[in-house]
Structure formats: C-alpha cells, structure tokens
N, C-alpha and C positions, 0 to 999 in steps of 0.2 A: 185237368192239367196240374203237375205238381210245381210246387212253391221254386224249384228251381227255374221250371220252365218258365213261368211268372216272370220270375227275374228277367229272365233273358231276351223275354219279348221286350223289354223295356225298352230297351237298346234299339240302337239302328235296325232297319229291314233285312241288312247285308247279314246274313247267318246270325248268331247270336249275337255280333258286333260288340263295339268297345263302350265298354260299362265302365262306369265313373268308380273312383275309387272305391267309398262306402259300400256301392254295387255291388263288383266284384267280389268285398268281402263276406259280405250277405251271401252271396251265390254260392263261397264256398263252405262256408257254414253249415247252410240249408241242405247243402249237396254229403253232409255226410252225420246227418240228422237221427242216423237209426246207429246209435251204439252198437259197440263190436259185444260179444256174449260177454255174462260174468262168470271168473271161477275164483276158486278159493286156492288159497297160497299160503303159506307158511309166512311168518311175518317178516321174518330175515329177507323172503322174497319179490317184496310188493313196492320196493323203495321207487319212487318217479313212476307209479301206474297211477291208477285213480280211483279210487272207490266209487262200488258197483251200487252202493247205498249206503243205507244213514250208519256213522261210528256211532253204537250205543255201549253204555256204559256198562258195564258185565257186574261194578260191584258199587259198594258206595266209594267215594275217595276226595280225602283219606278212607282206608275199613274202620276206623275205630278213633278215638281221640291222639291225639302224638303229641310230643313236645316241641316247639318251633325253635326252640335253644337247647346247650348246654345250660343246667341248674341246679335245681331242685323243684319237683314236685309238690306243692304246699297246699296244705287244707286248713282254711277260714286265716284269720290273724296272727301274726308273727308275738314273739320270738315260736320257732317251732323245733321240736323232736327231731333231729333224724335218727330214722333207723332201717338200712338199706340203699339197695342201688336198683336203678333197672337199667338195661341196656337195649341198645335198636334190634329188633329179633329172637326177643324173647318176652313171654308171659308178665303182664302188670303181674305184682306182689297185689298182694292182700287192700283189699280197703284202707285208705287212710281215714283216722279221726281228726274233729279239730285240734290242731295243732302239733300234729305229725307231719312232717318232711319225706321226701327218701331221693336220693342222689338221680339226676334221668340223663342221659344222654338225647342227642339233638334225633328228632323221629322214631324215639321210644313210647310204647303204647304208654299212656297215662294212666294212673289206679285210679279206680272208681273212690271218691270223695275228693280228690285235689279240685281246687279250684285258680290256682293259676301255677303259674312256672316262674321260680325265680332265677333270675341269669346270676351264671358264676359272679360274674364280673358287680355284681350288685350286692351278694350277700356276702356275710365272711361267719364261720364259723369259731365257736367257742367250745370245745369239749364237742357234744354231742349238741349242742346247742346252736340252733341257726337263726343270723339275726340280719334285718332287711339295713343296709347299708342307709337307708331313704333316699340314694339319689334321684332315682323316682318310684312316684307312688302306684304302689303295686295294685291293680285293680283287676277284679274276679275275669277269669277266662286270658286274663296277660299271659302271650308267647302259648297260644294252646292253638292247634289246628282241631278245628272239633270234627266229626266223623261229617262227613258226605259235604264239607265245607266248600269244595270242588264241583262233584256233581253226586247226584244220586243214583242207585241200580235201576237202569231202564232207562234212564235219560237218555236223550241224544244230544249226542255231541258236537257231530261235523255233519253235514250233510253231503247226499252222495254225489260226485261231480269232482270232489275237492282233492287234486294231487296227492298222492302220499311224500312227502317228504319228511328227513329226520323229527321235526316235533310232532307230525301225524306217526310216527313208530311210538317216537317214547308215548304219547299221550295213550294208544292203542293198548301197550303193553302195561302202562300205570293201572287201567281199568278195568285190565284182565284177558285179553284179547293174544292168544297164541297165532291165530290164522283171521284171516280178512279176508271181503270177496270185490275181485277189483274185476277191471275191465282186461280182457285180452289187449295186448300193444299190438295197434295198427302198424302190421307186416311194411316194411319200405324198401322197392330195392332202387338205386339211385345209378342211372346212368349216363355217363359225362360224354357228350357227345361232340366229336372232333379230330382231326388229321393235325392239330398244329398241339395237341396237349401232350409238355412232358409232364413223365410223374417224381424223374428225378433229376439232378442236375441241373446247369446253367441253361436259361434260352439261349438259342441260336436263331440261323435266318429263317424267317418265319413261324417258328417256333414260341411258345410260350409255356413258363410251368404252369400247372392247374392249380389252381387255390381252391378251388368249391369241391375238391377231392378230401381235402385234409377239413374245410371251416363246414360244411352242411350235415358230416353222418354224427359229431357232437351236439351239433343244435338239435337235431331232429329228434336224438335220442331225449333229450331236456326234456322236449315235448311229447315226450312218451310214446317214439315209435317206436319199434325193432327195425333196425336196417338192417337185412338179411344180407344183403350185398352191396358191391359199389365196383362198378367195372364200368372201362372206356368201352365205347363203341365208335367205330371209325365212321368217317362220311359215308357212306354205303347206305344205298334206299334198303336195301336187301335184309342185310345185317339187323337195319333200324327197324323194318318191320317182323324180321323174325322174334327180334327183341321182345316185343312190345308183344307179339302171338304168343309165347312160349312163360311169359315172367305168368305167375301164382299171387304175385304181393297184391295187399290192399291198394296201395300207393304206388306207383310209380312216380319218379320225379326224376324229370330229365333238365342238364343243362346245353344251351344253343338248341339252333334248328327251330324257334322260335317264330322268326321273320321268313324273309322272300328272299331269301340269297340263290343262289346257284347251288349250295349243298344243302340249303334248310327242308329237308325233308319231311319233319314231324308230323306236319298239317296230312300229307300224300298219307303216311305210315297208318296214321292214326284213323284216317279215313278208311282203306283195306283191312287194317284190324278190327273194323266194323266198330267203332268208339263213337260216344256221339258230343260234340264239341257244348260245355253248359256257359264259358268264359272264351274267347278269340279277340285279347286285346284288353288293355286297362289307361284310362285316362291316368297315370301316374308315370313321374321321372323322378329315375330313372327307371327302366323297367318297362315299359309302357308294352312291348309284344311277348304278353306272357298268356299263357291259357291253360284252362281246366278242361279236363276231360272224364266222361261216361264211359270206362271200359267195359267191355264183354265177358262174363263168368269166366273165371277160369274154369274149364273142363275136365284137366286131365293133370293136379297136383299130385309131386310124387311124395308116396308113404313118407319119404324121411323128408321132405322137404321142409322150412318152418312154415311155410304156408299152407300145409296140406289140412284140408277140411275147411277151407277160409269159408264164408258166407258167400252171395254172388256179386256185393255191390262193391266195385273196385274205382277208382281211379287212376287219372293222369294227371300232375302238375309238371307242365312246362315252362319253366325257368330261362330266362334269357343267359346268353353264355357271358356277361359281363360281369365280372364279379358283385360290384356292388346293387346291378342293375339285378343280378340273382338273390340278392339280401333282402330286395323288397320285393321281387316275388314271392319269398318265403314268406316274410310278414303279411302280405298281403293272400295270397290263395293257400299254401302249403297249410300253416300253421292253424288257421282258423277250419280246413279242414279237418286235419291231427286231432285238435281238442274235440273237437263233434263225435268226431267216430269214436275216441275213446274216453267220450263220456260227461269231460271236463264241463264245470261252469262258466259262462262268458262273465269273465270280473267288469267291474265299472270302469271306463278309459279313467288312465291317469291324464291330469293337467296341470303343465304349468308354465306360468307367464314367458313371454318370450325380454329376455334383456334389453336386445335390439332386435331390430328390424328383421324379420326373419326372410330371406330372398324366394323368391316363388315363382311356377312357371304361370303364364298368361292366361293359361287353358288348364291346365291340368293341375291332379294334385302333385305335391312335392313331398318325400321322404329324406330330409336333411337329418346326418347325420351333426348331434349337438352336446354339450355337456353343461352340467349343473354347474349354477354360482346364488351366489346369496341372493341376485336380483331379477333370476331365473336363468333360463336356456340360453346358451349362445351357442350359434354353428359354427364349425370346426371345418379349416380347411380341405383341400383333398377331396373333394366328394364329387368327382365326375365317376359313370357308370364304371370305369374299369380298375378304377380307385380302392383300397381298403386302407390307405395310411389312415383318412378321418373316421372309418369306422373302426381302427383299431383304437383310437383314443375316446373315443365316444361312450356315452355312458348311455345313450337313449336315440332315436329316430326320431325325431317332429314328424308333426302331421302338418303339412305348411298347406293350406289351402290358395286355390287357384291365384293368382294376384298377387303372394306372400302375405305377411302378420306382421301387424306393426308391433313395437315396442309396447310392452306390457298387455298383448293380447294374449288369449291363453288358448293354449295349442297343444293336441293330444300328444302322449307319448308315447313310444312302441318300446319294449326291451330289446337292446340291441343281443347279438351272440358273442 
C-alpha cells in the first residue's frame, strides 16, 4: 500500500473521506513524491524552477585576493611609496616591497606583498609619499577580501530542492556556473468551471466575473508550474469529462463542481476518466469540499504539445468555485503538490504570535486571512469564502486551529498570493 493510500485510510470508511487539515496536506505532498526529470538550461533560463541538485562552486570566490575599498595597496608600515595603480580587470603589477604603495581600485586583484588596503578617505598623500591619516589604526589583511573568503572550488553551496531565484542566479554565475540542472515545471492547465462566469465586464443577473481566472495562473507560476492553459468549461457533464480525457498536464486544477449541486459534476467526470479519488473533502474553512485526484497517463500527447513526453503520474486539484474558499484549496492541496513534483524542499512552518484572539471554527481548521504588527498577527476583515477584499490586504494566512487561538498563542503562517 503506498504512503498516499496510508493516508487515506485514516479517514472515515466513506471513500477516502474528509481528512483533517495537516492530513490532506500530507496526502498531497506524498502524492507527488517522485520528482518531474532534471535537464540543463542556460542560466538566463532557470529563473523560479528548482534545482535538480547541489549548486557547487566551479571556482574559489573571491578567485584571488581583491581590494574591499577605494585606496591604496600597502606593504608592512607606513609612510609608503607609491608607485602605480591597478584597476578591477586587470593584472596585479609586480610584487610590492615593504613600504611600497600603488593606487587599487574597489575589487582590484591585490599584488602579492601588500598587506592591507588603505582607504582613500584615510590617507592623504605628499609628493609620491603616502601617509596613514591615523584615524584608524590600520591592521594586517584591513579592507582585503582574501581568495576563497566565500567559498572554495568544489564546495557546495545550496542544496538541491532550493528555488532558483535572483540571488540563486547571481550567486551561480559569481562561482562560475553558465548552465544549471533544474527540475522540469510541472505542466498546469487550469479549468474554470461554470455557466455564471464572465471574463469581462460588469456582473449582471446571475452572472458573476471570475477572479481565479486572472489571481491562480500568477500564483501557480510562483510555485514553479507551467500553466499551459486556462479556459472556461460550461456546466456540461460531457464537455467536463471530455476535458479531463483529452488534457496531457501534470496538474489539472479545476474551480466549482466540487460539492453535490445539481451541476457539480467533477466527482461523476472524474470517476469515467477512470481517476482514483486520494483527498474527497478537508476539515478546513473556508474550502472544506475540495479534492485531489490520481489521474490516468496521458496516452496520446501531441508532438507540439508543452506536455508532450510527460511521465505517467498526473493529477487533479479540485478547488471549490469560491474565491477565497479557492485560495485555501491552493495552500492547502495544489501547492504542497507543485513543490513535490518539482523538487522543492519543505521549509520549516513560519510562526507567529497571534495579537488577539484569533476567531476559529468548532470542528475544523481555519485559514484566516491576517496581517503583521509589532505584537503579532491580527485578522483582517472580509474573510467569508466568496471574499478577496481581506486577502487583498493581507500579508499571510493563519493556521487557526479548531476552537481558534488565544492571544499571544503562536500560529502557522501560510504566504498569501
């Protein structure tokens, strides 16, 4: 029995039934546990993927001694000689002796004998004559970056799991690194499911615009997927299961059709696309009928597709159609999937205190949207399922356990999008 199935026995007798919050994120975790392949990419092209393994260090760095300032170069005891300049990008001059000088600019290679660097701003010269201002006292290796200060050739630097983002480029390219071997981005295509969604314009009667059109294929990408596409699908069983037959992506992720409505089809669709249900249900509000799914290989990806040659292990995240009740499906199944599959490290939950009382449901966990103050988290208005005013202001999600959290208890944080 695999580690997912485990999970899901946990739960009620009733199919896989409704799993406790921590549950379900476990479940989706575990469910996408075999990293997508690594390849190699040009560096310009790895920004937001993951590395496939350890960043090591290609050279020492700094490669050689540098100057940490604007100065002078100086060997043993002042007053000193100068005679020369060196500049950032070009060859140290000659060996200095004691009491030779020569002008350096700031990450200029250092000449073999200097032992420290004098800043402009501290010496003043006389003729050819350089003399230590004493405002302070200059001491062997002052303003010097010495060779491998950083790291050394061969070391490792980051380990593999770890986002690329801009300081993982610079830090890559400082060490010598033109190309990295990252994780393929787990393929996403995203479909909004409903007869009342506009995509532009005012609502009218019965009518509503779609938000998780425009707020879900940014966040998604954050998390390092490709969203191949993102198209409405009408209430139609038909439609919803040819959908769900015919998509290539790793991920599907649909919103509505969740629950028992009269048009909530997903459960029926998902069952004929021979899917096998690992999540049906989460002890969390908002959100609470959202589910994961086991889909069926794709078979038949075309040539030019982005998904063409996928692996066979695919999913479904079903997202409730409530906007913010869709924000903590995401936090909750979607995204703890996303990092699995491509690679990522699970970081240590953040904590922190609650200011006041944080409001909670009876039974279930809570995902209150809150924002930081000096005496910790405080929840923010707005925060019913079809709500996004409080998580437009919000800086984080509480993790509010069942009962709520008193004052100065300490309570996970989610990154909001």
């Amino acid at each position: 029995m695999s580690a997912v199935e485990q999970t899901a026995v946990a739960a009620p007798s009733t199919g896989p039934g409704v799993l406790s919050w921590p549950q379900a994120r476990e479940a989706a975790r575990r469910a996408g546990l075999r990293p997508l392949p690594a390849i190699g990419l040009p560096l310009a092209e790895t920004l937001g993927r993951t590395l496939a393994e350890p960043l090591t260090a290609l050279t020492d760095l700094p490669a050689f001694d540098t100057s940490a300032m604007d100065g002078w170069a100086v060997a043993g005891p002042g007053p000193w000689r100068v005679a020369g300049r060196v500049l950032a990008g070009r060859a140290a001059s000659a060996p200095l002796a004691d009491g030779a000088a020569v002008e350096i600019a700031t990450g200029a290679q250092l000449p073999s004998g200097a032992t420290a660097v004098l800043r402009r701003e501290h010496g003043r010269t006389d003729g050819t004559l350089l003399h230590d201002r004493g405002l302070h006292p200059l001491t062997t290796g002052q303003d010097v970056r010495p060779r491998g200060q950083e790291c050394r050739r061969g070391e490792a630097l980051l380990p593999g799991g770890v986002p690329v983002g801009p300081a993982v480029l610079g830090l890559a390219a400082a060490c010598g690194h033109d190309r990295l071997a990252v994780r393929r981005r787990p393929v996403v295509e995203l479909l909004l499911l409903g007869d009342e969604l506009l995509a532009s314009g005012l609502p009218g009667p019965g009518l509503v615009r779609d938000a998780l059109g425009p707020l879900l294929p940014p966040w998604l990408r954050a998390a390092g997927a490709e969203v191949a596409e993102v198209r409405s699908v009408r209430d139609d069983f038909g439609l919803l299961r040819d959908a769900l037959r015919h998509s290539t992506a790793d991920i599907v992720v649909t919103t509505g059709g969740t629950a028992a409505g009269p048009v909530d089809f997903l459960h029926r669709a998902l069952a004929e696309a021979g899917a096998r249900l690992l999540v049906d249900g989460v002890a969390v509000r908002p959100g609470h009928p959202m589910l994961l799914a086991q889909l069926p290989s794709a078979e038949f990806p075309s040539a030019g597709s982005a998904s063409a040659g996928l692996p066979g292990e695919r999913h479904l995240v079903g997202l409730p159609g409530n906007p913010l009740a869709a924000v903590v499906g995401t936090v909750t199944l979607a995204l703890p999937l996303l990092h699995a599959r491509s690679g990522r490290s699970a970081g240590a939950p953040a904590l922190a205190p609650a200011a006041v009382g944080l409001p909670g449901h009876p039974v279930d966990t809570r995902l209150l949207p809150v924002r930081r103050t000096a005496d910790g988290v405080v929840p923010l208005a707005f925060d019913g399922p079809a709500m996004l005013r409080g998580l437009a202001r919000a800086e984080a999600l509480a993790v509010v356990p069942p009962g709520g959290a008193a004052a100065g208890a300490p309570v996970e944080l989610l990154e909001a999008p």
